[in-house]
C-alpha positions in Angstrom: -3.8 11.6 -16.5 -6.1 10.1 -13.8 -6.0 6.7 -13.4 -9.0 4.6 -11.6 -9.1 1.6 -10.5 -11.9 1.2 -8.1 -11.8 -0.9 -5.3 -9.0 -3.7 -5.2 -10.6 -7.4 -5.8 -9.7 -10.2 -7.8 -11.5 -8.1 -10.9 -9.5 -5.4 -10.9 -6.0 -6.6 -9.3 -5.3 -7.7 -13.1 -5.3 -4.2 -14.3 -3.5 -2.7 -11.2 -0.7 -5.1 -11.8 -0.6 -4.5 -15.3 -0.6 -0.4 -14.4 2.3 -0.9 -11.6 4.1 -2.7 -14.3 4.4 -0.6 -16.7 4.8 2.2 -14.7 1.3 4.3 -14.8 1.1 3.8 -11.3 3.9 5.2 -8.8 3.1 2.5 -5.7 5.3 4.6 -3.7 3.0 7.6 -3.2 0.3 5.6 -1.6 2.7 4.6 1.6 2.2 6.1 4.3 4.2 4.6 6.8 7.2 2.3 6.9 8.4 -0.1 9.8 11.2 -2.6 10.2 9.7 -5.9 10.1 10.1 -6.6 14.0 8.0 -4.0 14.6 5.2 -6.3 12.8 2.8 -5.6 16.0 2.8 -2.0 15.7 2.5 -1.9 11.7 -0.4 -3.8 11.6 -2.4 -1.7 14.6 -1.5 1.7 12.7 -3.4 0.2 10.1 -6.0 -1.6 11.6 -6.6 2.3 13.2 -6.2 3.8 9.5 -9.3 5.9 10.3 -7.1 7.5 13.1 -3.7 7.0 11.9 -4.6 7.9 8.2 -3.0 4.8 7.3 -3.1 3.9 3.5 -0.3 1.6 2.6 2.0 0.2 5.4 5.4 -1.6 4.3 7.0 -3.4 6.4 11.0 -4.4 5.5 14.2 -6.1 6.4 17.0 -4.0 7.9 19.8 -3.2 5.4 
C-alpha cells in the first residue's frame, strides 16, 4: 500500500497526523540521522546541506 501525502503544509499535516497515528505511516524510516541534542549546531547544518548530506529527517534527543 502507497501512501501519499504530498508536500507537508497546514493542508495536509491533518492527514499525516492522522496516518502516524494510526500507524500507516512508520515515521522512523524517514530519519536519517540522529544527534544528541548538544550537538544542536551540527544537526541543523547536516540538514540545511540535505542536498549533500542526503538529509531527510534529523532527530535530535536527550541522552539516556
Amino acid at each position: 500500500m502507497t501512501i501519499t501525502t504530498g508536500l507537508v503544509d497546514t493542508y495536509s499535516t491533518p492527514t499525516l497526523v492522522q496516518l502516524l497515528q494510526e500507524l500507516q505511516i512508520d515515521a522512523r524510516r524517514f530519519v536519517t540521522q540522529h544527534f544528541p541534542l548538544d550537538e544542536f549546531m551540527d544537526a541543523y547544518d547536516v540538514f540545511a546541506r540535505a542536498g549533500e548530506t542526503s538529509a531527510l529527517k534529523v532527530v535530535l534527543a536527550r541522552a539516556a
